[in-house]
C-alpha positions as CSV (number, residue, x, y, z in Angstrom):
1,X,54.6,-41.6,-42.1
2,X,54.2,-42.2,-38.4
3,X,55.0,-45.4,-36.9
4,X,51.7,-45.8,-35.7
5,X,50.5,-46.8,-38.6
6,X,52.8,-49.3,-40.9
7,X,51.9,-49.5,-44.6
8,X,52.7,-52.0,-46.6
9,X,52.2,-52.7,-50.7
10,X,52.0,-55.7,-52.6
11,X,51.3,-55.1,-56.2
12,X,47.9,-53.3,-55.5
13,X,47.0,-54.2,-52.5
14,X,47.9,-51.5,-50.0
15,X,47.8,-52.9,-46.5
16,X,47.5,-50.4,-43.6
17,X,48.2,-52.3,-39.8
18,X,47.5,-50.2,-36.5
19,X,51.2,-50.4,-35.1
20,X,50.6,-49.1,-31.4
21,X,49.9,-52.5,-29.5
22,X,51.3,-50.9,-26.1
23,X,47.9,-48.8,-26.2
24,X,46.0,-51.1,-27.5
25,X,45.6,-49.2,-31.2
26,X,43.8,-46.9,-29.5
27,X,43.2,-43.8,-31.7
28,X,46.1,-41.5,-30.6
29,X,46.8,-38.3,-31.9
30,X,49.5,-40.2,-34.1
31,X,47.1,-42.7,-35.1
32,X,44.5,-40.5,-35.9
33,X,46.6,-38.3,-38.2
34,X,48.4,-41.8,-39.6
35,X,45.1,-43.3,-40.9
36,X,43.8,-39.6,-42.2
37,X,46.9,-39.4,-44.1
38,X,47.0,-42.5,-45.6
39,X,43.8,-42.9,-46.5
40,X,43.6,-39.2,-48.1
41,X,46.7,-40.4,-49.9
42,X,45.0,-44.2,-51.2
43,X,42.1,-41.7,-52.0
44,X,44.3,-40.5,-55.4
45,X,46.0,-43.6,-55.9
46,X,45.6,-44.8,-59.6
47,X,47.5,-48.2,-58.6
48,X,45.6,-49.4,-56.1
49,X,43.4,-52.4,-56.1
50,X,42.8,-52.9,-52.8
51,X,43.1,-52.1,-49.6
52,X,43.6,-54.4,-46.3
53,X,43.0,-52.8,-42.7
54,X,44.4,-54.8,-39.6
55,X,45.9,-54.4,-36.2
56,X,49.0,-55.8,-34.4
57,X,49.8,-57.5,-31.4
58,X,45.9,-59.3,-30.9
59,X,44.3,-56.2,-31.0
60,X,42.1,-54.7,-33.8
61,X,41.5,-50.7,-31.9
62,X,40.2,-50.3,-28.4
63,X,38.6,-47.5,-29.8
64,X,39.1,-43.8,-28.1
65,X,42.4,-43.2,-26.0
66,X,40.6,-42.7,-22.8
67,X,43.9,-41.7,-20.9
68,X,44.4,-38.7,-23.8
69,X,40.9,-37.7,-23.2
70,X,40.7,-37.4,-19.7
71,X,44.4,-35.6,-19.4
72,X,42.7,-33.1,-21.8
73,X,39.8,-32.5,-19.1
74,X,42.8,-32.5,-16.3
75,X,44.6,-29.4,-18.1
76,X,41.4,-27.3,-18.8
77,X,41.8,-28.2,-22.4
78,X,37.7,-28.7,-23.0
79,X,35.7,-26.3,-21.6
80,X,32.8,-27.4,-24.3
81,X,31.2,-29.2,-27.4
82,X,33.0,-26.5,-29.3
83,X,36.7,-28.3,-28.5
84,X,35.4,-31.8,-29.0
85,X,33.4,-31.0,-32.3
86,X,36.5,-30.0,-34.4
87,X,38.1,-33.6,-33.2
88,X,34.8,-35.3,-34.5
89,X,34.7,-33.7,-37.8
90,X,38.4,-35.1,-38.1
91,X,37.4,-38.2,-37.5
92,X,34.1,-38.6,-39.8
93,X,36.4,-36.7,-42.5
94,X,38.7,-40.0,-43.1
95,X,35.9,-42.5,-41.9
96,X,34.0,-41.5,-44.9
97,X,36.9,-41.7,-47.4
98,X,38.0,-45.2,-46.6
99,X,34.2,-46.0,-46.5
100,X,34.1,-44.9,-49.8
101,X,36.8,-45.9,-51.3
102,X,36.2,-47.3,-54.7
103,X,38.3,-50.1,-54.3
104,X,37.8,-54.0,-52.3
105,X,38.2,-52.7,-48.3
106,X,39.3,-55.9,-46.3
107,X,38.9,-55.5,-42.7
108,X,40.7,-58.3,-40.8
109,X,39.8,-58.3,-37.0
110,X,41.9,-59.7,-34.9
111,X,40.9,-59.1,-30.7
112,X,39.0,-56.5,-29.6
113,X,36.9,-53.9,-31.6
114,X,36.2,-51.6,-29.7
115,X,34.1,-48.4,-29.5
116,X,35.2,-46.2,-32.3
117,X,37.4,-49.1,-33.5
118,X,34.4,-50.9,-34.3
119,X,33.2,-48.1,-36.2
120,X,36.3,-48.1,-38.1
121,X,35.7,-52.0,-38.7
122,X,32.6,-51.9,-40.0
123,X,34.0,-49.3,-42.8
124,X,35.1,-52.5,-45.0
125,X,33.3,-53.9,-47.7
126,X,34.6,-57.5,-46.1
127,X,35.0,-57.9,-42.4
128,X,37.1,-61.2,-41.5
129,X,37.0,-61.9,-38.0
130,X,39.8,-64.3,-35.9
131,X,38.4,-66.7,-33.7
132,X,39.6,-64.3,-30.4
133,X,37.9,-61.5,-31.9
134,X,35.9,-59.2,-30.3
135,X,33.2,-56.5,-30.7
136,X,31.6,-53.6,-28.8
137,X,29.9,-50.8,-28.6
138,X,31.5,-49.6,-25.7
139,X,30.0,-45.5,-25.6
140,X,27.4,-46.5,-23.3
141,X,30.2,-47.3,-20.7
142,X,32.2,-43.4,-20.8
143,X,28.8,-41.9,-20.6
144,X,28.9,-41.3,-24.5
145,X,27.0,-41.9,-28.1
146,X,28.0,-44.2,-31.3
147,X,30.6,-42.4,-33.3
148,X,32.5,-43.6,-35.8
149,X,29.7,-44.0,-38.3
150,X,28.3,-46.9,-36.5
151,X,24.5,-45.4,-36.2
152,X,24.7,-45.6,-39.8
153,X,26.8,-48.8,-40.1
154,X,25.6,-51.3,-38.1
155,X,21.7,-51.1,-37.9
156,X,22.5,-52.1,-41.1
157,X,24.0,-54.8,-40.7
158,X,22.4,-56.6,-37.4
159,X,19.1,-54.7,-37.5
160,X,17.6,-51.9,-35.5
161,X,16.7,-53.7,-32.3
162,X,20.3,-55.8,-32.5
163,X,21.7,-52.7,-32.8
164,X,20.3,-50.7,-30.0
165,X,21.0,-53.4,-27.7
166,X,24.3,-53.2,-28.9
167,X,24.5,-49.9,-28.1
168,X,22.4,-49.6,-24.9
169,X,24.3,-52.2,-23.3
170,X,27.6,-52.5,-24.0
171,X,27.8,-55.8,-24.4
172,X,31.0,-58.1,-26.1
173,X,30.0,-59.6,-28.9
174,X,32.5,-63.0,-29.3
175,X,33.4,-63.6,-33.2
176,X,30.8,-66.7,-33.1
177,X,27.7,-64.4,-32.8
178,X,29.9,-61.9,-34.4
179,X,29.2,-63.9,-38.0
180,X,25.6,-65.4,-37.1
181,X,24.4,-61.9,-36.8
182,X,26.0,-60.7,-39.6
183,X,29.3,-58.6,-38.7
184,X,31.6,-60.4,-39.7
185,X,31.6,-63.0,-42.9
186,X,34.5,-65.6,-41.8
187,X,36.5,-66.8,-38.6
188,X,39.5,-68.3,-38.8
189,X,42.5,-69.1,-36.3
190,X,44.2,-65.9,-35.4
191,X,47.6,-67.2,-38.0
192,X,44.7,-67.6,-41.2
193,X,43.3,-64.4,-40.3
194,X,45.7,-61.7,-42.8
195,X,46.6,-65.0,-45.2
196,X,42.9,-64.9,-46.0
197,X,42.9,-61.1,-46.2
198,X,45.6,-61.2,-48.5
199,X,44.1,-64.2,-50.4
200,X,40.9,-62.4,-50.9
201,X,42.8,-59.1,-51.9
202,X,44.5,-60.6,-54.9
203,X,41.4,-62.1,-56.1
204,X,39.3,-58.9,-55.4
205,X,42.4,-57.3,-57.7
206,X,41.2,-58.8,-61.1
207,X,37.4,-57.6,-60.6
208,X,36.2,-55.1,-62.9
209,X,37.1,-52.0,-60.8
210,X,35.0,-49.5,-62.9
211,X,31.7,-52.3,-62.0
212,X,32.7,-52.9,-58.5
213,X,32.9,-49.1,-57.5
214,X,29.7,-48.4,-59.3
215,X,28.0,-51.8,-57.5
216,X,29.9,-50.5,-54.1
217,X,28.0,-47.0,-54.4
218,X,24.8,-47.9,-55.3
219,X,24.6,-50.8,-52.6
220,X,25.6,-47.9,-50.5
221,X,22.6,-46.2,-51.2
222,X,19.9,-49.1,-51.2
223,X,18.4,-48.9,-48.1
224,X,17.7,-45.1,-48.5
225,X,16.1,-45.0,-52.3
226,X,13.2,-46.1,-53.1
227,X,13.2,-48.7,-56.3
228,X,12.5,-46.6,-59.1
229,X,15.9,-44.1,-58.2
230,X,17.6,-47.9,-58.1
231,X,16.5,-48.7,-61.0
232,X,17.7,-45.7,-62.8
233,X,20.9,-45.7,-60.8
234,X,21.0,-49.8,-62.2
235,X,20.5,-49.0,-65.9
236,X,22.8,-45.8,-66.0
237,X,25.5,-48.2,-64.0
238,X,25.0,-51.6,-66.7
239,X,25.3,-49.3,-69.7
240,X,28.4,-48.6,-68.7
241,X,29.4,-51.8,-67.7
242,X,28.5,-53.4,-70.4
243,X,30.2,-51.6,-72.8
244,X,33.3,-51.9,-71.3
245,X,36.7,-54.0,-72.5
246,X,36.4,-55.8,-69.0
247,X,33.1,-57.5,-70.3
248,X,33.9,-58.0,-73.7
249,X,37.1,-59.8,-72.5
250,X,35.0,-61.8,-70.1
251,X,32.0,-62.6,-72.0
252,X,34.6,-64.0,-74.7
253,X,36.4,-66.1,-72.7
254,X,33.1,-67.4,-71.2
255,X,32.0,-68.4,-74.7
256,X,35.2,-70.2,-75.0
257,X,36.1,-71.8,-71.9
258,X,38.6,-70.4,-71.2
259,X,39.3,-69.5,-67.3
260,X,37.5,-66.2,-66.2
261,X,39.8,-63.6,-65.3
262,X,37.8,-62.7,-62.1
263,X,37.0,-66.4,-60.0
264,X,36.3,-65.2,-56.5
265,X,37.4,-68.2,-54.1
């Protein structure tokens, strides 16, 4: 695997760290092809539990590698949207994976999130923020839209209107607004920041895995069904569910008091 990406395993929890500091974890060629391998590999993983996604050196991922980009333009190597398109599909092909994922996806931000990095942020089920983090939209700035999933992502998460402003402006959001508008669920001192990750991880690990990918998909979907494909999507799912050795064993030691396997902290 390339150094630009370290991966690291403990027990189930897989953690994958953007390892290019120097650049600012900008998404490199080596980057790129890191996280889409790793990801495609955690994809077929029967032993993982969960998954934590950090950067190094007090950056999350500036996003784009601008210097890459414009060296491209400099040799003649994009004459069009046919040579960017290929580089985009790429791009969207891993994004969706690790949004997908049927397993706890713990982002933890530390500095900047930038651009496509903050696409690739919002990708996690939990988004943990440092108290020097930052976020932007940054597109607006290199003449450019939203990628990284974020038109889908984060209207979602800060509203329409915060969104667009977001996105019309460029603006840095610190890690203080960050969690009042809704990005990010915790902010803790920069040396917290992957204890908690890793804290939550283990905990996330003794869920129900066959209830939390089936709540993870359908709260994927809320916000474009309407309630009656919920509801069917709901009963299908609890059938399931509750006829599994995961409840059985938890509604037993609820009846007698013992500790629940699952105590989210």
């Amino acid at each position: 695997m390339t150094e630009a990406l370290k991966i690291t395993r403990d027990g189930g929890v897989v953690t994958l760290t953007m390892n290019e500091p120097a650049s600012r974890n900008a998404l490199s060629d080596a980057m790129r092809e890191g996280l889409s391998s790793a990801i495609n590999d955690l994809t077929v993983d029967p032993d993982v539990q969960a998954v934590i996604l950090t950067g190094s050196g007090g950056v999350f991922c500036a996003g784009g590698d601008l210097k890459k980009m414009l060296a491209n333009h400099k040799a003649g190597l994009v004459s069009g949207a046919e040579d960017i398109l290929p580089r985009m599909k790429h791009l969207h092909g891993w994004i969706k994976l690790l949004r997908d994922l049927p397993v706890p996806v713990i982002v933890a931000v530390d500095g900047p999130a930038y651009g496509a990095g903050l696409g690739i942020a919002l990708t996690g089920d939990i988004i943990l923020a440092s108290d020097r983090a930052s976020f932007n939209a940054s597109f607006c700035k290199v003449g450019a839209v939203p990628d990284g999933n974020l038109f889908y992502s984060l209207p979602r998460m800060v509203g329409l209107q915060r969104a667009r402003e977001m996105f019309y402006t460029g603006r840095t959001v610190d890690a203080e607004e960050a969690q009042r508008i809704g990005i990010c669920m915790e902010v803790l001192p920069p040396d917290d920041l992957l204890p908690r990750a890793q804290e939550m991880a283990r905990m996330m690990c003794e869920t129900s895995r066959t209830a939390f990918a089936m709540t993870k998909t359908i709260s994927g979907r809320s916000l474009d069904l309407d309630s009656e494909a919920l509801l069917q999507l709901e009963a299908q799912a609890q059938s399931v569910c509750l006829a599994s050795e995961y409840h059985k064993d938890a509604i037993d030691r609820f009846t007698n008091k013992k500790p629940p396997r699952f105590d989210f902290r």
